[in-house]
C-alpha positions in Angstrom: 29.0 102.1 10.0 29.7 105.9 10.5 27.9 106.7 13.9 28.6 110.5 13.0 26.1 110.0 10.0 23.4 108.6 12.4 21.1 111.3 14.4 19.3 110.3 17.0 15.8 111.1 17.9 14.9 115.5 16.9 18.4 115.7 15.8 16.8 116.6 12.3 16.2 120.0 13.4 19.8 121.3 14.1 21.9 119.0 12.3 21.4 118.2 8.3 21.4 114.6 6.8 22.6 113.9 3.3 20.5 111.6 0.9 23.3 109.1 0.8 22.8 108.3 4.2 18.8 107.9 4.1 17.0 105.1 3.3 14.6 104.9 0.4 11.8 101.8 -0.3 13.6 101.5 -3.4 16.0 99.8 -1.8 14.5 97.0 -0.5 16.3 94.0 -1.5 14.8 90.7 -3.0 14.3 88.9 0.2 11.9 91.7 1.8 9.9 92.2 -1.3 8.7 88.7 -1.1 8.0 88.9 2.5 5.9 91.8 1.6 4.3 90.3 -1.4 3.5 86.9 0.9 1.4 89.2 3.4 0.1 90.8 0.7 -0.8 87.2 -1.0 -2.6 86.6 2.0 -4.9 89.7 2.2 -5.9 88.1 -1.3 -6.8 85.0 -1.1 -7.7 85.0 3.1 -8.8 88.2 3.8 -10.7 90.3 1.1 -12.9 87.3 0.2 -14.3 87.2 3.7 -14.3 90.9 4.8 -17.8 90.5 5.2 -18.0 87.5 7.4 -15.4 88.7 9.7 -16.8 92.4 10.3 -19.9 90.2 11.1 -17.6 88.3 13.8 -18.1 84.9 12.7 -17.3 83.0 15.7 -13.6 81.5 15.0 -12.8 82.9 11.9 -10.2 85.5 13.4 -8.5 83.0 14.8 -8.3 81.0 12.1 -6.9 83.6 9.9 -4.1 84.7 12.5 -3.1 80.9 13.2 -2.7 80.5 9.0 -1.0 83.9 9.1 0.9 82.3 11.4 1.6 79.2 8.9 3.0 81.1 7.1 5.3 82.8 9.0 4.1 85.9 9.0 3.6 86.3 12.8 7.5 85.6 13.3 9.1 88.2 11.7 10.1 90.0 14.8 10.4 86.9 16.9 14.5 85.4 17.5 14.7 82.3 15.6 15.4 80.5 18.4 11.5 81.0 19.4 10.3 79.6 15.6 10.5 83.3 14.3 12.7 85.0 11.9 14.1 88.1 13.7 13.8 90.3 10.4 15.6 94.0 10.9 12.7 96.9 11.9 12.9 97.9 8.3 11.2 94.8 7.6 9.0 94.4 10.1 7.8 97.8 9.0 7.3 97.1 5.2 5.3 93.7 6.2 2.9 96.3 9.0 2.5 98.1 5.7 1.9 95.5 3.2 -0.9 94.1 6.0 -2.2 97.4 6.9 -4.7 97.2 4.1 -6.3 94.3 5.5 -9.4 96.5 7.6 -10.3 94.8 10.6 -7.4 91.8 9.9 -4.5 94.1 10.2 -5.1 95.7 13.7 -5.8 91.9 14.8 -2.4 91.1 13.4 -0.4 94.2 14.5 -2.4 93.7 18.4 -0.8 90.6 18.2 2.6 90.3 16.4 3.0 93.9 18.4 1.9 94.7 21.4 0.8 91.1 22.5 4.2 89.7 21.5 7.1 92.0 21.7 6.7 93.0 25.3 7.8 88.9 26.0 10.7 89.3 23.4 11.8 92.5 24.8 11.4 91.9 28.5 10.6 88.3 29.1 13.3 85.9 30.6 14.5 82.7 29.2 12.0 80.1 30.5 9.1 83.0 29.3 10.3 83.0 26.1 10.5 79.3 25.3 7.4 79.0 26.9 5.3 81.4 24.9 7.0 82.9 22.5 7.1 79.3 19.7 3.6 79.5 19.8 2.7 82.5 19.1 5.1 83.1 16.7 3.0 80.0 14.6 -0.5 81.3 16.0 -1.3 78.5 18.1 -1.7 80.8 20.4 -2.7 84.4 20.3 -1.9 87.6 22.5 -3.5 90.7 24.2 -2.1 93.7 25.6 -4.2 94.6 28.7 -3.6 98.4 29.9 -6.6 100.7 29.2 -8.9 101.0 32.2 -12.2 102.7 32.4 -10.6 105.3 34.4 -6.8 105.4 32.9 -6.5 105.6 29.1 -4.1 108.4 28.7 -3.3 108.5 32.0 -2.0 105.2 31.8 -0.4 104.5 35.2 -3.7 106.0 36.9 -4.4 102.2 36.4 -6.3 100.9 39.5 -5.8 97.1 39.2 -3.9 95.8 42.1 -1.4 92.6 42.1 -1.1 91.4 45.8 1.9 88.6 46.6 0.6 86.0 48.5 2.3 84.7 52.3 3.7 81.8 50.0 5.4 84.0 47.9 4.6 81.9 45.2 1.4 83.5 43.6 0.0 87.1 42.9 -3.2 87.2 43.1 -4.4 89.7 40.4 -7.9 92.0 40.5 -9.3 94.3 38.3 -10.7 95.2 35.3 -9.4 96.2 31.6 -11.5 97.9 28.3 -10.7 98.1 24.7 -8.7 94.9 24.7 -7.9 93.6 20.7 -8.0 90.2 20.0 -9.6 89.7 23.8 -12.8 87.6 23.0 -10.0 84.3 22.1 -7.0 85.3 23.3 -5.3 82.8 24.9 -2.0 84.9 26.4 -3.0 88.2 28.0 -0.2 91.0 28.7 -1.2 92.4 31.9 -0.3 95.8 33.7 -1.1 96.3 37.6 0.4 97.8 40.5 1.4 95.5 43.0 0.1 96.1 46.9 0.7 99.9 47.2 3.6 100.5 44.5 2.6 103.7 42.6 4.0 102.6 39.6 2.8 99.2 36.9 4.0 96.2 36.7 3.5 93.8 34.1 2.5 90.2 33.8 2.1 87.3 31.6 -1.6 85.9 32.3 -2.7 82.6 30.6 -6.6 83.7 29.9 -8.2 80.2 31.3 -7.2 80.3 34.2 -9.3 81.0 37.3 -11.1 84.3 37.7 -10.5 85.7 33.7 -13.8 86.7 33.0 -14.4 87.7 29.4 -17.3 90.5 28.5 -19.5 90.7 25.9 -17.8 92.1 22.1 -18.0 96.1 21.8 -20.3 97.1 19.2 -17.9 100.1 16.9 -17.8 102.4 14.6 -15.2 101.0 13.0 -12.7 97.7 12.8 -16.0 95.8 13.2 -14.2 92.8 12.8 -11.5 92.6 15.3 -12.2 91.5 18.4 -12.7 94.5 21.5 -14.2 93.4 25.0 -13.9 94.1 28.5 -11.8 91.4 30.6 -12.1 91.2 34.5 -9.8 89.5 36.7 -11.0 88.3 39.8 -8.5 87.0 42.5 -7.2 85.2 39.5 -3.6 83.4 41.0 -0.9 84.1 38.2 2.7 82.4 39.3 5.4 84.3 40.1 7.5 83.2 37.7 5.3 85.3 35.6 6.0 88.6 36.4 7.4 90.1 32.9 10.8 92.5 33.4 11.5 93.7 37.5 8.6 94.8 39.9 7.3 98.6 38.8 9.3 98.2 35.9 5.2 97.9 34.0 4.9 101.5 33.3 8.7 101.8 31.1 7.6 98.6 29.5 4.1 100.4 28.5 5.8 103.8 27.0 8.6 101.5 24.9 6.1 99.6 23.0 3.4 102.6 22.7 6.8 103.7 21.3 7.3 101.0 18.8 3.3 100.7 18.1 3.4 104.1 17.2 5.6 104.1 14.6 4.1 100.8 13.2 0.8 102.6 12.9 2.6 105.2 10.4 3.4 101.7 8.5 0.3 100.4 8.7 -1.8 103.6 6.9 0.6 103.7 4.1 -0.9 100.4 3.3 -4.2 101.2 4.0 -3.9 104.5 1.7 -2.4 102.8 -0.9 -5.4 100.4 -1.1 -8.3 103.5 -0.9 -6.3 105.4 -3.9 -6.8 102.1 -5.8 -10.3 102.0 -5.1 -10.3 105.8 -6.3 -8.7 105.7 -9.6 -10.1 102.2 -10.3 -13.9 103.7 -9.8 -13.1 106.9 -11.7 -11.7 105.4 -14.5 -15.0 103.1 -15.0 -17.8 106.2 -13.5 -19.0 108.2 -16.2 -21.1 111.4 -15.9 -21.5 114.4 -18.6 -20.3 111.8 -21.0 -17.0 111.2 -20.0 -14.8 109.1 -17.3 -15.1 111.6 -13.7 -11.2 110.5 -13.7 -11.1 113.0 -16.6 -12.4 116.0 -14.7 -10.1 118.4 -13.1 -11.7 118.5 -9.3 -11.1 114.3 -9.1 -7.7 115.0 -10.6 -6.8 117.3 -8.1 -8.2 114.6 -5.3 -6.0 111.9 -6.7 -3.2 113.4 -6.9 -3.0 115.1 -3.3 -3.8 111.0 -1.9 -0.3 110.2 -3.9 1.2 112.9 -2.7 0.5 112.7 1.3 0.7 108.7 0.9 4.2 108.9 -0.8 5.6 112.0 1.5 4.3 109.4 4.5 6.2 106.7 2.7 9.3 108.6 2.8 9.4 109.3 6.4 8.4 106.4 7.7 11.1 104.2 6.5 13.9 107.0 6.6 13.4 106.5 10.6 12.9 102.6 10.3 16.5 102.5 9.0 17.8 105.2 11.9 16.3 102.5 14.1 18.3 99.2 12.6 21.4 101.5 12.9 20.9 103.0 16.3 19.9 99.1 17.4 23.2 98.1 15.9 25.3 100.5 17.7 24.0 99.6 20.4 24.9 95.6 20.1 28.3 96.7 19.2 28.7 98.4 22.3 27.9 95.6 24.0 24.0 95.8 24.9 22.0 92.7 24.5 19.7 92.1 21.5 16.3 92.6 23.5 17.7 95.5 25.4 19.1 97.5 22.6 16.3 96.7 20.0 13.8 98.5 23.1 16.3 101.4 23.3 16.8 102.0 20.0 13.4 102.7 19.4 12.5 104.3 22.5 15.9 106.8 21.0 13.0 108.4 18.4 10.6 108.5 20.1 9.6 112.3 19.1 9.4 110.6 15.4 7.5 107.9 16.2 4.8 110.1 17.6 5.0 112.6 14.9 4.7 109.9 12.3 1.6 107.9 14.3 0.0 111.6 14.2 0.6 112.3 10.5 0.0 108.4 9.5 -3.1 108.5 10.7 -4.2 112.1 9.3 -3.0 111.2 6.0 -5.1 107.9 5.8 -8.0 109.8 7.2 -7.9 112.9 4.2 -7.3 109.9 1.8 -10.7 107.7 2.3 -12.4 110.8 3.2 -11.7 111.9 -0.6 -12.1 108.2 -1.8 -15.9 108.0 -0.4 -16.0 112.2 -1.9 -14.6 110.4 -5.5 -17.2 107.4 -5.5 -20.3 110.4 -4.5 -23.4 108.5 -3.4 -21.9 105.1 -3.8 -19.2 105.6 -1.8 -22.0 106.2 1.5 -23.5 103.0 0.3 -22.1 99.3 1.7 -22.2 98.1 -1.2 -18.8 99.0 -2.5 -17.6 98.6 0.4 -15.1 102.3 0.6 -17.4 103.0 3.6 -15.3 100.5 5.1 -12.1 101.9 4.6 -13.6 105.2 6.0 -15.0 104.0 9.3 -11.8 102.2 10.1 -9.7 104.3 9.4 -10.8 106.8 12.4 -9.8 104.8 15.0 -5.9 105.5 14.1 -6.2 108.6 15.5 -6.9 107.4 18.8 -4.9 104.3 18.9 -1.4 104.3 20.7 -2.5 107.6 22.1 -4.6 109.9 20.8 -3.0 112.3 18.3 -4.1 115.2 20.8 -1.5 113.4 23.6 1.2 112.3 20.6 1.2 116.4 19.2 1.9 117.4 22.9 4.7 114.4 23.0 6.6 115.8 19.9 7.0 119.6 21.2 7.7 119.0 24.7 10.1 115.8 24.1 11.9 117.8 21.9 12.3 121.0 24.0 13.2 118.7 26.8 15.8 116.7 24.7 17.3 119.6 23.3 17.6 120.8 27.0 19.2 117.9 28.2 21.9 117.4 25.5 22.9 121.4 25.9 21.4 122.7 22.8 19.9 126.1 24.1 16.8 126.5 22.0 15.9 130.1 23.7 19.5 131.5 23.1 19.3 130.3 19.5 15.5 131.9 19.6 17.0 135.1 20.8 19.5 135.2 18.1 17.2 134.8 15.4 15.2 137.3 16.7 18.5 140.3 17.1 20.3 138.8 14.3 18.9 138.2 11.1 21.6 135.5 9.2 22.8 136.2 5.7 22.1 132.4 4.8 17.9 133.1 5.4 18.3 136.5 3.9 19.7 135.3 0.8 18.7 134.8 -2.1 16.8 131.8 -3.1 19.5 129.4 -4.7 18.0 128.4 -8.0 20.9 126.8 -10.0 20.5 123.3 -8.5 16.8 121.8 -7.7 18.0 120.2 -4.3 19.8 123.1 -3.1 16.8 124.9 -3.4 14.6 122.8 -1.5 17.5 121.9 1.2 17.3 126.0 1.5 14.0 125.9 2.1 13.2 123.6 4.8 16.4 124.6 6.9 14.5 128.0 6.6 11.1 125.9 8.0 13.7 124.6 10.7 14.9 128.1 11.8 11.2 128.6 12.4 10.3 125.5 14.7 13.6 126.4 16.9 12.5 129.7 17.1 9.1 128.7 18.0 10.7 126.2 20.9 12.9 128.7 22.0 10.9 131.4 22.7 8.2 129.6 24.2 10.3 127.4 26.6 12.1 131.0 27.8 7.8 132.6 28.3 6.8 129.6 30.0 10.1 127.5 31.6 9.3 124.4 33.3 5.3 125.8 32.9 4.2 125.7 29.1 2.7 122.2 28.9 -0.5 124.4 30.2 0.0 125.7 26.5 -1.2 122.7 24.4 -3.0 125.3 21.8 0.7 126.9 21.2 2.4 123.2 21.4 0.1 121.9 18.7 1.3 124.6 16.5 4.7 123.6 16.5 4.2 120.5 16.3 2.8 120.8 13.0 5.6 122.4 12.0 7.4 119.7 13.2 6.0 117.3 11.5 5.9 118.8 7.7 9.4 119.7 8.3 10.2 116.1 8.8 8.1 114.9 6.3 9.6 117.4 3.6 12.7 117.1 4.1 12.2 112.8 3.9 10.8 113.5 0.9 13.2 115.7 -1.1 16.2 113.6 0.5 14.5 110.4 -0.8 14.3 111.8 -4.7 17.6 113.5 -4.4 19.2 109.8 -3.3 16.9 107.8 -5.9 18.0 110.1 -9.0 21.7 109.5 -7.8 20.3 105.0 -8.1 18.1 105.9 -11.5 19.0 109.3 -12.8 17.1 112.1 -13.6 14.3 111.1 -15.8 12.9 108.2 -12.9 12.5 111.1 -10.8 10.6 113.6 -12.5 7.2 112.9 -11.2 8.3 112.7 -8.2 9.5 116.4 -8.6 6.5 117.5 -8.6 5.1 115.8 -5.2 8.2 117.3 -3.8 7.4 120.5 -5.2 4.0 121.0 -4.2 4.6 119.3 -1.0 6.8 122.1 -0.1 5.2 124.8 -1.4 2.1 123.7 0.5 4.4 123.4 3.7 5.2 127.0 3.3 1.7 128.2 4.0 0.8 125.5 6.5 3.9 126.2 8.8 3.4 130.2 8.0 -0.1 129.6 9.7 0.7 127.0 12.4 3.6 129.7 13.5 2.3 132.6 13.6 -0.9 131.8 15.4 1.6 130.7 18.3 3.6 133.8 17.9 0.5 135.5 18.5 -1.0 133.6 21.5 2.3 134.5 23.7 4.6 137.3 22.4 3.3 140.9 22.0 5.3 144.4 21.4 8.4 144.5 19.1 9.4 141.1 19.7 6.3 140.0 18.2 6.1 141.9 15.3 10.3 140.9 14.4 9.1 137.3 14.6 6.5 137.4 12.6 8.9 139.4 9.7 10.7 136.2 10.6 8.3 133.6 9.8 7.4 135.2 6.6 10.9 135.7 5.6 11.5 132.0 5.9 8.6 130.4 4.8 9.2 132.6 1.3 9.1 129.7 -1.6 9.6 130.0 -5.7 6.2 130.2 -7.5 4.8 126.7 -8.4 2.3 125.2 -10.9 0.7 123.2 -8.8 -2.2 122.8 -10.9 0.1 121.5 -13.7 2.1 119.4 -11.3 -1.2 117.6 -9.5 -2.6 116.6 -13.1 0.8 114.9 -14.0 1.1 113.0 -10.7 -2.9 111.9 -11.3 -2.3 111.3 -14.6 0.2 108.6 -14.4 -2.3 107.2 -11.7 -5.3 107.3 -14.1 -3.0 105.3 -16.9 -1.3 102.9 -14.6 -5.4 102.5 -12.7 -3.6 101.8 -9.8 -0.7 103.2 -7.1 2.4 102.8 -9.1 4.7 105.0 -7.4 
């Protein structure tokens, strides 16, 4: 492995990555594809028949299905096999999040459990915790919740008020308070539990068995969405949890929190492709049988142009998503060989992309949302109705952008991790914003390289990258230490951010598949790549200059603004043309084929 090839977390935005050394879903080999074909075997025949009776919470029936989940081995993948699991790589941990992420209410049971219920005991527990919890819940005999939101502390996580005091034995804490919006709470039976102890001002975490003494379970939340998962309030009163159950050191809670946020962040990014891909199948599959004015609506231009813009965010997502899965197995392997321990290094490694796992949570989750939106727009009255059921798939999807951190908290993570990072390592983003600003380079002046397709588009987002270093740069030399106050401004480049990423996934994804398949398997995929980026243009023209001018005035403003138009300048493209091919091979294959 060449670590040179391998950037860490934001690297993407001063250093470039060759396609070779991405990678694409079309590489999945033969052993993942039937892990992700036995998950999605099981939405089949468990879940879809019964979507019904579980939104309607049939007492048990949750259970069941994660305990046969479970049977299956489908809990285990990122459990040691030591612990009845099968310690798959992230890559493939992320394909099976995607392959369940259709499942509605199922999937945020299964990822609250196999996630954030489990991995914080693989990650940070000790021997005796592991082989204590960690067989059965890898088989669903038992099943976990993470316990951290307070009425008073969602965002503000460690404002937590639930106290952990040690008792004169020393062998007992006895645990008080109370915790909100806990999945899979109503029959959980191991509860992840974060608390201060006496006056610490910072979490700790605990393993809590849920029967024991003073676990006092509220009623089921009544939602908008995810109607079927289970969400309750859970109190702990002078409940005694051994000592032996404290999980990782004393106040070491709050770090164990932010890592898997971390991870659960980037597994939500997994989980909507999934999702998406199962809306845009309920799309073409309803416009292909609807007729109006005498013809199929898949036939009319307006649904054409709705189809094809769901492929087109859904496969962009795609892209990204498991470009950073892989950085993740590498990073987590560099790590091993430099002598960290498995638990340690698979925590760090993640916790090393952090600004991509919150950019991708944000964008997951927006791209699922504009994709049911337009699937309940494609099925018109009918799609308001129950009865076809793509109201589902619209009210649960709008609780993605307020898992793991609301998308509000995750924008503001992406821009001020990154200045910070780029601080840190010595990469001086105002000096580099200064000398775009007095020195316009011959490389962004030139002209647009049109002899070879993927040094066009390389041209182009290295252009979009210019910007979002410019953006960083000048705002961190405004503000200094001060310009978290300016969320409105950070949101702006943090969509930049984000398409840049996402665009530059994408074309690096084609560019490596036509080098597997050659030119003609990637044609279609052209032209999500080209309309992709020409979109991008105008989007990160927008998102930048309205941050230019909420900060900079005089010359300096209007050079930057010559700036951002310079480099968001893109070749003309047919979009029309290319969204009616990319809906047209949806329309003939009635489902997402891509």
């Amino acid at each position: 492995m060449d670590k040179s090839k391998i950037l860490k977390g934001g690297e993407f935005l001063i250093k470039e990555t060759e396609a070779e050394d991405v990678f694409i879903p079309e590489e999945f080999d033969e052993e993942q594809l039937m892990i992700a074909q036995s998950c999605e075997d099981f939405l089949e025949t468990e879940v879809f028949p019964n979507v019904e009776r579980i939104d309607e919470q049939e007492e048990g029936l949750m259970r069941s299905l994660i305990q046969k989940s479970g049977e299956l081995g489908l809990l285990g993948i990122s459990v040691p096999e030591e612990y009845d699991g099968f310690e798959q790589s992230f890559v493939t941990s992320m394909l099976a999040s995607a392959a369940i992420g259709s499942g509605y209410s199922f999937s945020v049971a299964y990822a609250a459990h196999t996630g954030i219920g489990t991995l914080p005991i693989v990650y940070y527990g000790n021997k005796e915790q592991k082989e204590k919890y960690l067989p059965k819940l890898a088989t669903g005999e038992w099943v976990s919740a993470y316990c951290l939101t307070e009425p008073n502390a969602g965002s503000d996580a460690n404002a937590g008020k639930s106290r952990a005091v040690l008792t004169e034995d020393g062998k007992h804490y006895i645990l008080n308070g109370q915790k909100m919006w806990i999945t899979n709470g109503g029959f959980a039976d191991v509860l992840i539990v974060f608390a201060k102890i006496d006056n610490d001002r910072v979490l700790s975490a605990f393993i809590v068995d849920s029967n024991c003494d003073g676990v006092s379970i509220n009623q089921e939340e009544r939602k908008m969405g995810i109607k079927g998962s289970s969400t309750v309030q859970i109190f702990f009163n002078d409940v005694k949890v051994p000592v032996e159950n404290l999980l990782g050191r004393r106040g070491q809670g709050f770090r164990i929190a932010l890592n898997i946020l971390h991870m659960g962040r980037i597994k939500l990014g997994g989980t909507a492709i999934g999702a998406a891909k199962r809306a845009i199948n309920q799309s073409v599959n309803y416009a292909n049988e609807r007729k109006q004015f005498g013809q199929f609506i898949s036939g009319f231009a307006a649904i054409k142009y709705k189809l094809a813009e769901q492929v087109i965010r859904t496969w962009v997502t795609e892209s990204a998503v498991y470009r950073v899965s892989k950085n993740i197995d590498d990073m987590i392997d560099i790590l091993i060989a430099e002598g960290v321990e498995k638990p340690k290094a698979t925590i760090d490694g993640i916790a090393v992309y952090a600004i991509e796992a919150a950019l991708l949570k944000v964008s997951g989750s927006e791209v699922l949302n504009y994709v049911v939106d337009e699937a309940v727009q494609i099925f018109g009255g009918m799609g308001f109705s129950a009865e076809t059921g793509v109201d589902r798939a619209y009210r649960d999807s709008r609780i993605n952008r307020i898992f793991e951190g609301t998308n509000e908290i995750n924008r503001l993570l992406v821009s001020d991790t990154t200045i910070k990072k780029a601080l840190k390592t010595g990469f001086d983003v105002a000096r580099y914003a200064n000398s775009i600003i007095k020195n316009l380079d011959e490389e962004a002046a030139a002209k647009i390289p049109t002899d070879n397709y993927y040094s066009e588009k390389r041209h182009y987002v290295k252009n979009y990258k210019k910007i979002a270093l410019l953006l960083l740069g000048a705002l961190s030399e405004k503000f200094q230490r001060d310009f978290l106050t300016e969320q409105e401004i950070l949101f702006n480049i943090s969509d930049v951010i984000m398409l840049i990423y996402s665009a530059e996934s994408t074309f690096l994804r084609i560019e490596k598949l036509e080098g597997m398949k050659g030119e003609d398997a990637v044609k279609l995929y052209k032209d999500i790549l080209d309309v992709y980026i020409y979109d991008a243009a105008d989007s990160i023209n927008k998102s930048a200059k309205d941050a230019i001018n909420s900060f900079v005035t005089g010359e300096d403003q209007k050079i930057m603004l010559d700036r951002i138009d310079l480099f968001t300048k893109v070749a003309p493209v047919n979009i029309k043309e290319a969204r009616r091919r990319i809906a047209d091979k949806l329309i003939e294959d009635n489902k997402y084929n891509f």
